[in-house]
ROLUMNU-290644 format. One record per residue (C-alpha): residue number from 1; residue in three letters; x, y, z. Coordinates in Angstrom, 1 decimal. Each point is the difference from the previous one (the first is absolute). Layout:
N
 seq type      X      Y      Z
 NUM  ALA      X      Y      Z
...
***
This chain:
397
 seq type      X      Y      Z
   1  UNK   11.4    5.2  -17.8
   2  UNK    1.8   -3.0    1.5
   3  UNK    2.9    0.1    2.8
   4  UNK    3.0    0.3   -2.4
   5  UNK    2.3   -1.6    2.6
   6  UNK   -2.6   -2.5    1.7
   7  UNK    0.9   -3.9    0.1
   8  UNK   -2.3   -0.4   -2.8
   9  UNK    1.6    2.3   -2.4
  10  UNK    0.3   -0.9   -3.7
  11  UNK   -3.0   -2.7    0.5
  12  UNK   -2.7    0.7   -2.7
  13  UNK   -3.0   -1.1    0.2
  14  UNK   -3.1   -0.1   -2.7
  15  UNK   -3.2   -0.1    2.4
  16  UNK   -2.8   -1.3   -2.2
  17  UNK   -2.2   -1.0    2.5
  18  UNK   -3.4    2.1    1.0
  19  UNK   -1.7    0.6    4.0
  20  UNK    2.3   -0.8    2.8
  21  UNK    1.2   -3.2    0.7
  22  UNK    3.5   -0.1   -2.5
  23  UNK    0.0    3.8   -0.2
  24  UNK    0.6    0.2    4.0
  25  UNK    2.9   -2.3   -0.6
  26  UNK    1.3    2.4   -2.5
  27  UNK   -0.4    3.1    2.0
  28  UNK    1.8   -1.7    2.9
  29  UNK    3.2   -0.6   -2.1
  30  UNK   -0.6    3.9   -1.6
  31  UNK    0.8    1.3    2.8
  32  UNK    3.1   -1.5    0.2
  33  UNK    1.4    1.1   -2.7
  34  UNK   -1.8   -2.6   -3.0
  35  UNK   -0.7    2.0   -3.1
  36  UNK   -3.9   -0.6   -1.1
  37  UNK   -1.9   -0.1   -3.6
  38  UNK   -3.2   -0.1    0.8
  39  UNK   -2.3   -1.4   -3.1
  40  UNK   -4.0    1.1    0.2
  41  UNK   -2.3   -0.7   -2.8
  42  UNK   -0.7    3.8   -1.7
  43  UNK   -3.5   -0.2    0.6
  44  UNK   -0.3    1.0    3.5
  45  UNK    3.1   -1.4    1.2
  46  UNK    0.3   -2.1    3.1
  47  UNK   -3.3   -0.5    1.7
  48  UNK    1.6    1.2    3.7
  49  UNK   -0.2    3.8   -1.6
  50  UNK   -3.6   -0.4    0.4
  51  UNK   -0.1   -1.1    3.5
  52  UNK   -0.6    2.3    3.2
  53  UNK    0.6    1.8    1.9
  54  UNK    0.7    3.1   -2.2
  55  UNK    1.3    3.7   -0.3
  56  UNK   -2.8    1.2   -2.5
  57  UNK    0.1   -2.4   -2.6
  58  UNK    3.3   -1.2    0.5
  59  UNK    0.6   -3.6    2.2
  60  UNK    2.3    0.2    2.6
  61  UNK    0.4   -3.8    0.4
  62  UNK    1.0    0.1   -3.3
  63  UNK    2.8    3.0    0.8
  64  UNK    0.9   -1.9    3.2
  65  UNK    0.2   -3.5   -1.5
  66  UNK    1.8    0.8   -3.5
  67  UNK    2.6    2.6    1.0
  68  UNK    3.3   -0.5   -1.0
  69  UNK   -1.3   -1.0   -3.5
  70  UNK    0.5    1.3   -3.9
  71  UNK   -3.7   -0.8   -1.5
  72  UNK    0.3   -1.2   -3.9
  73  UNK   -3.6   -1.0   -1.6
  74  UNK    0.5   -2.7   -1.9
  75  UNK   -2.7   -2.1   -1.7
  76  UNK    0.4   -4.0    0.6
  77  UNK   -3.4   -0.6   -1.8
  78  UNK    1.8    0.8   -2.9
  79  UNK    2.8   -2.1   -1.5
  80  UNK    2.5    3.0   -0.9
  81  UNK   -0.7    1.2    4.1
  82  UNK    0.8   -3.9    0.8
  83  UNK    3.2    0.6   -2.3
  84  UNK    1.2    3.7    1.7
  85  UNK   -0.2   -2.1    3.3
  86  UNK    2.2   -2.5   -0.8
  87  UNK    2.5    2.1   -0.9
  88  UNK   -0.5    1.6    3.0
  89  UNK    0.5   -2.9    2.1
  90  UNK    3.2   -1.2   -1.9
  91  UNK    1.1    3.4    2.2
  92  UNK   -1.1   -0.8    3.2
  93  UNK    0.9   -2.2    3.0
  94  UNK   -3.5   -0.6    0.9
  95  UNK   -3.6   -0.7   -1.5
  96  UNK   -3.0    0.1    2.2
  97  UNK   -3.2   -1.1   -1.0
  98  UNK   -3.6   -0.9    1.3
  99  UNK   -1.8   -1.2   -2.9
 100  UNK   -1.7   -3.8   -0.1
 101  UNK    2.5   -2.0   -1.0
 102  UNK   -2.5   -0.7   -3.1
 103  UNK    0.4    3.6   -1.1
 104  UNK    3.5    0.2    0.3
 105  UNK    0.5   -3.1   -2.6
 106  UNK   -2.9    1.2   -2.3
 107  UNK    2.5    3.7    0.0
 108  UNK    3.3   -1.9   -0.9
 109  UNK    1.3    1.7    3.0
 110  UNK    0.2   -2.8    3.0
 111  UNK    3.4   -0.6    1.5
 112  UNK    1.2   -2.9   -2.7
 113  UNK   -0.8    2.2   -3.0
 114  UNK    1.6    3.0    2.1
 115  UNK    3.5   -1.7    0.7
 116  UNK    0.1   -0.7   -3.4
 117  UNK    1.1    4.0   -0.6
 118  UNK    1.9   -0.1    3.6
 119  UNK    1.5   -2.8    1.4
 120  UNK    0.4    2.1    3.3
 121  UNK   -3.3    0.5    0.9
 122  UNK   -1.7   -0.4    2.9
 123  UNK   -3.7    0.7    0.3
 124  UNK   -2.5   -0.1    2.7
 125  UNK   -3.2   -0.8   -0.9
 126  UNK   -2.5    0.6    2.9
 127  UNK   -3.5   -2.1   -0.7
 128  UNK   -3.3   -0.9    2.5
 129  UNK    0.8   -3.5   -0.3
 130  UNK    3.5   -0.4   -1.5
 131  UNK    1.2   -1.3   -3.1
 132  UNK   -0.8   -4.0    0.2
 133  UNK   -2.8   -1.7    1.6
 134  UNK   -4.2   -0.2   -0.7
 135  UNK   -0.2    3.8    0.8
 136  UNK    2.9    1.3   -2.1
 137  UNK   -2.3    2.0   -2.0
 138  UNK   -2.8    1.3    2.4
 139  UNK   -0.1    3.9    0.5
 140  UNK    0.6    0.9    3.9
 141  UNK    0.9    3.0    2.0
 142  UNK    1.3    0.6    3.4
 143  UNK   -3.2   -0.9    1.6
 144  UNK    0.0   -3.3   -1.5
 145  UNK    2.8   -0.6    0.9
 146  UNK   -0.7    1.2    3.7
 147  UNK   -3.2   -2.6    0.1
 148  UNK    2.0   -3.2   -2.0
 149  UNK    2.9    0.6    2.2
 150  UNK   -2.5   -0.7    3.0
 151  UNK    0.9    3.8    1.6
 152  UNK   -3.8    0.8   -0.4
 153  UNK   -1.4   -3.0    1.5
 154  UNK    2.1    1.0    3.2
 155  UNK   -0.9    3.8    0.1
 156  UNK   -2.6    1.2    2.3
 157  UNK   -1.8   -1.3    2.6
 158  UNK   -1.4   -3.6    1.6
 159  UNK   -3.6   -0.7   -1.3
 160  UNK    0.2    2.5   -2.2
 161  UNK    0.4    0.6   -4.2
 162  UNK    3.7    0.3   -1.0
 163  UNK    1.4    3.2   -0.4
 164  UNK    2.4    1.7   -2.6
 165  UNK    3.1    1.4    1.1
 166  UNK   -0.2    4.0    0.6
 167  UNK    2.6    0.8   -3.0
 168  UNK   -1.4   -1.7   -3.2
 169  UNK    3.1   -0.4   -2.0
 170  UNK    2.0   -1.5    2.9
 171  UNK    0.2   -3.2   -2.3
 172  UNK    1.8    2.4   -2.2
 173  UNK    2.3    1.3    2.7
 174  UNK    1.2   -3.1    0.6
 175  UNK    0.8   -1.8   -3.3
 176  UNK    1.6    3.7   -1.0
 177  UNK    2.7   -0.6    2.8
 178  UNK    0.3   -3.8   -0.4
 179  UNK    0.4    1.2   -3.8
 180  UNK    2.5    2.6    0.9
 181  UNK    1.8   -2.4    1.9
 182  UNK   -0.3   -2.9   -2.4
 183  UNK    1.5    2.1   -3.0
 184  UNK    3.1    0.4    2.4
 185  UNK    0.1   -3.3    0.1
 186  UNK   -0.3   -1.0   -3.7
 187  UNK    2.5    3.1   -0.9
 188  UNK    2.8   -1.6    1.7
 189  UNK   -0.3   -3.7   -1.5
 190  UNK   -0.1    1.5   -3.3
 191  UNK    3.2    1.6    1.1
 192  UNK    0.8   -3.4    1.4
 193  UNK   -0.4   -1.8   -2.9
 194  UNK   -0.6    1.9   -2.5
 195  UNK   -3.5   -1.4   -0.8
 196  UNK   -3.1    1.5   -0.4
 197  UNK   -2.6    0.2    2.9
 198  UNK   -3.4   -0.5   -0.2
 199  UNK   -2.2    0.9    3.3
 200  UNK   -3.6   -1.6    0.3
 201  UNK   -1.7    1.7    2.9
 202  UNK   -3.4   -0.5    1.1
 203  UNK   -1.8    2.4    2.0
 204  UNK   -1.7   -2.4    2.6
 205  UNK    3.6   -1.8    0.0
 206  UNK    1.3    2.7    2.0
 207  UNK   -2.7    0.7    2.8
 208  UNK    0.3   -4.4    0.7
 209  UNK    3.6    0.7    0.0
 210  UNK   -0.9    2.7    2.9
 211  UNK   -2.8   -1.7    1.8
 212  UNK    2.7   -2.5    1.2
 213  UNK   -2.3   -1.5    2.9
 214  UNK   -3.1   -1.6   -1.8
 215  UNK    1.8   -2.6   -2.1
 216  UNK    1.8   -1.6    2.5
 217  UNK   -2.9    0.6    2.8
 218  UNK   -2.2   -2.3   -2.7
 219  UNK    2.9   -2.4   -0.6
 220  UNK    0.3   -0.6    3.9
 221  UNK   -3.8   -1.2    0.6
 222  UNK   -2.3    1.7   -2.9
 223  UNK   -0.8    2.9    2.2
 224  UNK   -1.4    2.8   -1.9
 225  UNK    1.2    3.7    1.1
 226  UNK   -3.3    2.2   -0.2
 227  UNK   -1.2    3.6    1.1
 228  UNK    1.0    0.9    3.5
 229  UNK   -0.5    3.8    0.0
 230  UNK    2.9    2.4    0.7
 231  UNK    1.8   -3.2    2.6
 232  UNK    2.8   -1.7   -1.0
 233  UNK    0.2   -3.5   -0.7
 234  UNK    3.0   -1.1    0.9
 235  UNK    0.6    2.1    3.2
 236  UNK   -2.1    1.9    3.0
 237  UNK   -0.5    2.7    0.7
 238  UNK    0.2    1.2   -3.3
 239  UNK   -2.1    2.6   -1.6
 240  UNK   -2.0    3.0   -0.1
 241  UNK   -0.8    1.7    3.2
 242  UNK   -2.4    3.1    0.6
 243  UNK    0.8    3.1    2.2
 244  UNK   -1.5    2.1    2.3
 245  UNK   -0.3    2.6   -2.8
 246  UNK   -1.8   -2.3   -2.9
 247  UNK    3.5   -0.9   -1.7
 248  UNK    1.2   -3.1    0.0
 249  UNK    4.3   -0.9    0.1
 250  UNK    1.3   -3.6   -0.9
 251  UNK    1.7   -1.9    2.8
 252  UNK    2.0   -3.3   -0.8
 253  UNK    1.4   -2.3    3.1
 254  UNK    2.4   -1.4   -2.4
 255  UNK    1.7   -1.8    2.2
 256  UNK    0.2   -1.1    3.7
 257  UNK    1.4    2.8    0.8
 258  UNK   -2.0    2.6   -1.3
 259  UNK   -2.9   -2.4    1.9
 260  UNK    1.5    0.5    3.5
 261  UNK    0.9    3.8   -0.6
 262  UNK   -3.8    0.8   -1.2
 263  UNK   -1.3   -2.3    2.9
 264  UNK    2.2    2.6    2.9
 265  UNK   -1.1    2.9   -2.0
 266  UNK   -3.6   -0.9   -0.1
 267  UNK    0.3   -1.0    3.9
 268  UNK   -2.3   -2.6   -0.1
 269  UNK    2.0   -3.5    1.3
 270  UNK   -2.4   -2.4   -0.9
 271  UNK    1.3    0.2   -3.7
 272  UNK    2.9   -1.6    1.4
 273  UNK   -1.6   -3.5   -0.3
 274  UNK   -0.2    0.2   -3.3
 275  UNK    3.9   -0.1    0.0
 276  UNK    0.3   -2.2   -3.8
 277  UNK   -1.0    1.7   -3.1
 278  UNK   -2.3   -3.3   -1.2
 279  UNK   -1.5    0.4    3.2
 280  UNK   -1.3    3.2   -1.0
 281  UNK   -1.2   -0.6   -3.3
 282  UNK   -2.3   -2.3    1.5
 283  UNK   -1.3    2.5    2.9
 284  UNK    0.2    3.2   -2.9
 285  UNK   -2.9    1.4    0.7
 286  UNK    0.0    0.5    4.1
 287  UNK    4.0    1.2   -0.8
 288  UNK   -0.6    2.0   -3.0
 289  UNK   -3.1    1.8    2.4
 290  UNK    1.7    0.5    2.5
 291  UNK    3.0    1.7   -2.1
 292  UNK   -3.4    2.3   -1.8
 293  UNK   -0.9    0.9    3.3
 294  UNK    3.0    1.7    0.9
 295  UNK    0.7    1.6   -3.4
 296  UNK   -3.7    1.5    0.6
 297  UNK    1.5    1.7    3.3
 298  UNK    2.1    2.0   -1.7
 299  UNK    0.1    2.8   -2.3
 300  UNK    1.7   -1.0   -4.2
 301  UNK    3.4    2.2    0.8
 302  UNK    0.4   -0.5    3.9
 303  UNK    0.1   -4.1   -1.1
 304  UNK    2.6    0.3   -2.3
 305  UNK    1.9    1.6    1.8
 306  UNK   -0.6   -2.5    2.9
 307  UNK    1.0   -2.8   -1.9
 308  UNK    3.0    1.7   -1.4
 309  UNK    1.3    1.0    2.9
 310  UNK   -0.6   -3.8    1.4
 311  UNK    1.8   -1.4   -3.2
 312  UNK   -3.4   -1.5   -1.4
 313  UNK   -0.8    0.0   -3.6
 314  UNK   -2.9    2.4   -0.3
 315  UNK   -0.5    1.3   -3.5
 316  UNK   -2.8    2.7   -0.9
 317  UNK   -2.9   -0.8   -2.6
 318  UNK    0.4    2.8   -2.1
 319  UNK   -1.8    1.8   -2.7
 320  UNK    1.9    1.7   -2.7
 321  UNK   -0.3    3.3    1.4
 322  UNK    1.5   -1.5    3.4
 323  UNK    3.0   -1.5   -2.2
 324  UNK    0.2    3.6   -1.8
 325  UNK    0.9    1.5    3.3
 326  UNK    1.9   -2.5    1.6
 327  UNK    3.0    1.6    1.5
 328  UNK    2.2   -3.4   -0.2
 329  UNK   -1.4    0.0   -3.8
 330  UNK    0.8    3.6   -0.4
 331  UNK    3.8   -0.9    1.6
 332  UNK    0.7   -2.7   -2.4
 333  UNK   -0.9    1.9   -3.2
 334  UNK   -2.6   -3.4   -0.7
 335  UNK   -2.0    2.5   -2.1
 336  UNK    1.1    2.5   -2.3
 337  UNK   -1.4    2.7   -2.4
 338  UNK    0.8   -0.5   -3.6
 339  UNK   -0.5    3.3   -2.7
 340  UNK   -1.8   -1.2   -3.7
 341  UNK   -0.5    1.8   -2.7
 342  UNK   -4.2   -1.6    0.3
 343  UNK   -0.7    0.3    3.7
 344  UNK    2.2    2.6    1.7
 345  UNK    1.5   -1.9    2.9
 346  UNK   -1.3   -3.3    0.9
 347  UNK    0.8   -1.6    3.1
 348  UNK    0.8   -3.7    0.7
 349  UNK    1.7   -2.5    1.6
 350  UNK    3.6   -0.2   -0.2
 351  UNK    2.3   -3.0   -1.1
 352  UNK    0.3   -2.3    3.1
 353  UNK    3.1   -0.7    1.7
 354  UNK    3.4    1.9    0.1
 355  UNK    3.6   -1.2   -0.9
 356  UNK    3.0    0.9    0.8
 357  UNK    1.8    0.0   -3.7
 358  UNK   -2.9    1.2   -2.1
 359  UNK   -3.5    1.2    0.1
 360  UNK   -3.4    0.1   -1.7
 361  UNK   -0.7    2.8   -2.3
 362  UNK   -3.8    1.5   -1.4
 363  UNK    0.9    1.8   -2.8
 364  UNK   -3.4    0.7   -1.9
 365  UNK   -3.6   -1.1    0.6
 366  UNK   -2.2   -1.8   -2.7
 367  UNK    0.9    1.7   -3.7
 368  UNK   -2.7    0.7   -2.4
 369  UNK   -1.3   -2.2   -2.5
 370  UNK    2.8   -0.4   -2.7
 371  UNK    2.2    2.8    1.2
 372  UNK    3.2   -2.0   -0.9
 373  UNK   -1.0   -2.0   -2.9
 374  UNK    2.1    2.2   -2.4
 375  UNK    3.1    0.0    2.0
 376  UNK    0.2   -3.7    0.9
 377  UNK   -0.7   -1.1   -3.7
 378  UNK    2.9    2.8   -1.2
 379  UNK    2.5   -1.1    3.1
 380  UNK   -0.5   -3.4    0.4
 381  UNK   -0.9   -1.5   -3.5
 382  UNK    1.3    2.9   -2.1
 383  UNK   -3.3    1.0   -1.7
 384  UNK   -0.2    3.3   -2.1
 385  UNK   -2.6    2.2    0.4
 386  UNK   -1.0   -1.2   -3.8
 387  UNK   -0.8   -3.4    1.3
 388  UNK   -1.3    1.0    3.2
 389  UNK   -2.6    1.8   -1.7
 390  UNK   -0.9   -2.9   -2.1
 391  UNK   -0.6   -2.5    3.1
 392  UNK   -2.2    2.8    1.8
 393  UNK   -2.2    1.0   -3.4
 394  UNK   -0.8   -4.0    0.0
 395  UNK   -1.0   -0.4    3.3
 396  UNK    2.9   -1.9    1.3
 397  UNK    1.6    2.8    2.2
***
């Protein structure tokens, strides 16, 4: 299930928390090698089963997102199910959680009554708003956290409402790696100091952490960054250009460079006045035209291979199906077929980057509700099937 001889290896962690956010951080480290309890509530289990899209009845998000998992159903409405899962987390290296911070206290189960059974903890506890402050308690999801963050307000187009990002749990993406990465973090100052590690992560906290131009920008002079379309605010050309064929590629002039190079390709020299990149902002819309006009000219695969062969960044605006049959995709194994027992073979993205001491492993995709409640209790706490049978005639298992 896990890479037995990833860097991760002998890491155990109890992942308690429900959706995407803290879960994506987990899956991350799974596939490094991290062992993973996964706690879901018996009725239903984790509310990502129920999401699309799906092989008959069956999510795939759910297979994709919670591979690499053992699934226990544990009750933590239920005091003796609040009791199993402290035991359970006096075996583990990490905690997550995404409850109100309310809810955690009212369950006995936030991270001061939690250290109190293991003194190495560290738990990440993933929240709309974050632990402290006015909004502690407020309920929010990645789209809240899009709009508070002030992503929406800068999506879509001049004069026009603002627009949701394409992906509607890119809030999620992006706290689950932060998470990933801040659990990395907190693991070695435990093993620093040998003191327990408490992580309070908001999910807006991590899109104004990546959206590193506003702040200063309204700092500077109070200027407000608003909708600009698919242009670039910060440099020109920069953006979405159509082709000849009705597909459109995304060209960036980075730098001053890539300017003058894109300026001889094109052939037109009066873009050579407009020789500063400030200078160009302000004139965006004759330069950005112009570039348009030229795109227009030629057919979606004749361009690219135009500006590759002139050393200009020309990237494709691609569908799914386009990434599917990529053959640079296809080269670098950046998606893989998995086999479950559920779905036959499900395909997805593969673990990004390569090493050179170690890699990422996918062992098995999303398990069913409750399929390793039995072993964990027996091999981690030492249960008998006497007492196992107890907990799951009372509703706490």
């Amino acid at each position: 299930m896990t890479a037995p001889d990833g860097p991760l290896a002998g890491v155990r962690i109890l992942d308690a928390a429900s959706l995407l956010a803290a879960p994506t951080s987990v899956t991350l480290l799974a596939e490094y090698g991290a062992e993973v309890i996964k706690i879901e509530q018996p009725d239903g289990g984790d509310t990502m089963r129920r999401y699309p899209p799906f092989h008959d009845d069956v999510s795939l998000l759910w297979k994709v997102i919670a591979r690499d998992r053992k699934s226990v159903t544990l009750n933590l409405r239920r005091p003796q199910g609040r009791e199993v899962f402290r035991q359970l987390v006096a075996n583990c290296d990490v905690v997550t959680l995404n409850n109100r911070p309310e809810t955690l206290t009212k369950w006995g189960i936030d991270f001061d009554d939690l250290v109190k059974v293991n003194p190495r903890l560290v738990m990440l506890h993933v929240s709309a708003y974050g632990r402290t402050g006015p909004y502690a308690n407020r309920p929010g999801f990645a789209r809240v956290a899009e709009a508070f963050a002030g992503l929406t307000h800068r999506t879509g187009f001049a004069g026009e409402e603002p627009a949701q990002s394409g992906y509607p749990m890119l809030g999620d993406g992006v706290t689950g790696l932060y998470g990933a990465f801040a659990i990395l973090l907190a693991l070695r100052q435990r093993d620093r100091t040998q003191q327990p590690q408490l992580i309070d992560l908001g999910l807006y906290e991590t899109f104004l952490r990546l959206i590193e131009d506003q702040i200063p920008a309204y700092g500077e002079d109070r200027s407000v960054m608003s909708r600009i379309g698919n242009s670039n605010p910060l440099i020109c050309p920069n953006g979405l250009f159509p082709t000849r064929d009705g597909r459109y590629v995304s060209i960036p002039a980075s730098t001053e460079a890539l300017w003058r190079r894109l300026v001889r390709l094109m052939g037109d020299d009066s873009l050579l006045a407009y020789d500063s990149n400030p200078l160009r902002i302000r004139h965006r819309d004759l330069i950005e035209g112009k570039v348009a006009a030229w795109t227009q000219s030629h057919d979606f695969r004749d361009l690219l291979q135009i500006c590759a062969d002139a050393g200009i960044a020309c990237g494709p605006v691609y569908s799914v199906e386009d990434i599917v049959q990529d053959p640079h995709i296809q080269a670098r194994g950046s998606i893989v077929e998995v086999e479950d027992e559920d779905c036959g073979k499900v395909m997805l993205a593969s673990p990004a980057g390569r090493f050179s001491g170690f890699e990422a492993q996918i062992g098995t995709l999303g398990p069913r509700l409750g399929a390793h409640t039995d072993e964990v209790l027996r091999e981690v706490l030492g249960y008998g099937p006497d007492k196992i049978a107890l907990l799951r005639d009372a509703g706490d298992i």
